[in-house]
Structures are given as C-alpha cells and as structure tokens.
C-alpha positions in Angstrom: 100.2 90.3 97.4 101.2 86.3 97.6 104.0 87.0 95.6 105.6 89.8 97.4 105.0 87.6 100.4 106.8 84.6 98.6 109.4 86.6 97.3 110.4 88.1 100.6 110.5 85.1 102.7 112.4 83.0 100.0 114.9 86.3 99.5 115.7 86.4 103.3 118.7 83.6 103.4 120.7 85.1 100.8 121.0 88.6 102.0 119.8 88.4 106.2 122.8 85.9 107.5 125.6 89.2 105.6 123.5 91.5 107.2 123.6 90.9 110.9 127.3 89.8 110.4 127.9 93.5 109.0 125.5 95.0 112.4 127.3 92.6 115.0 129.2 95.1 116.6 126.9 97.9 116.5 124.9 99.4 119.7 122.3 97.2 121.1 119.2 100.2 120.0 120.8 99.7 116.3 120.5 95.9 116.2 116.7 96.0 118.1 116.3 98.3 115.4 117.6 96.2 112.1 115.4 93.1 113.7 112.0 95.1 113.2 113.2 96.5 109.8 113.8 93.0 109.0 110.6 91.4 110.1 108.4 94.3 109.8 107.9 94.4 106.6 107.1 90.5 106.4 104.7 90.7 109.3 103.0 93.7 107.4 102.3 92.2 104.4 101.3 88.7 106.2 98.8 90.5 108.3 97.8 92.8 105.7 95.4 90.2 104.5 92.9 89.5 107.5 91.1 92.7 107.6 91.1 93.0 103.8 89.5 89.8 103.3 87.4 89.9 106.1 85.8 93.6 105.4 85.1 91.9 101.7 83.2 88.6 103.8 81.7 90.8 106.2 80.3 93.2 103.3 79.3 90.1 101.2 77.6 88.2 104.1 75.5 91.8 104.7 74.1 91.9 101.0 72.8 88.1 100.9 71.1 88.9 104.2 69.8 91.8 102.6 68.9 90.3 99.8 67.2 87.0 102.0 65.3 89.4 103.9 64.0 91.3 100.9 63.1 87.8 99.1 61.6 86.7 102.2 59.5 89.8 102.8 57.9 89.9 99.6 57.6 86.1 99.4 55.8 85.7 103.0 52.9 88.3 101.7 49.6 86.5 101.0 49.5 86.5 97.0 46.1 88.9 96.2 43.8 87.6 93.6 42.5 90.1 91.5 39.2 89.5 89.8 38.7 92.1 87.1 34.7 92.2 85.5 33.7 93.7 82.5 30.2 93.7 81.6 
C-alpha cells in the first residue's frame, strides 16, 4: 500500500504539469472534473489506511481485554483445597 502511495506522489511532476496544459482550455465542469481524478485517487489510497488499521487495533485491544478479564476471573477465585482420605 506505501508503495503505491510513494509511487503516485513521486509520479505526479512528470506527467500532472502536461496534463493541465493539454485541459486549459477546456469547460470549467471538465477541469473540476480532471482535479478530483487527479487527487482522488491519492486521497483514496492515503485515507484508505485509518479504518484498516484501526478495525485491526480496535479488534486486538477487544481480545487482550477478553483475555485480562478471563485471566482475572479465574485468578480472583479463592483457590479450593481438596483433602482426599483413604482409610
């Protein structure tokens, strides 16, 4: 994902300055247009990330408490001492 990221930002200079020469007389809807094709797909892949990551921290954070609580609860019992006779 970093490296489509990288690649994209580094790649805009060499093709975006030709492009909006090319567009420069067109309609004002086609250049509005051209500006969220070319920053869409940036801002997707940018923002793509947070809700990933954070489902994966929110799920992760969700077993340890689990997991605390379950260590807790069987830790916090009185330990029974069991006193077996034979005669």
């Amino acid at each position: 994902m970093l490296e489509l990221i990288q690649t994209r930002i580094l790649s805009v200079p060499f093709w975006l300055p030709q492009v909006f020469v090319t567009f420069n007389s067109a309609k004002l809807f086609t250049r509005a247009l051209l500006c969220v094709a070319t920053v869409a797909p940036a801002g997707l892949l940018m923002g793509l990330g947070f809700p990933i990551n954070f489902y994966r921290e929110v799920s992760m954070i969700r077993a340890m408490a689990t997991k605390a609580a379950s260590m807790s609860a069987s830790t916090c019992r009185p330990p029974v001492l069991r006193i077996s006779c034979t005669l």
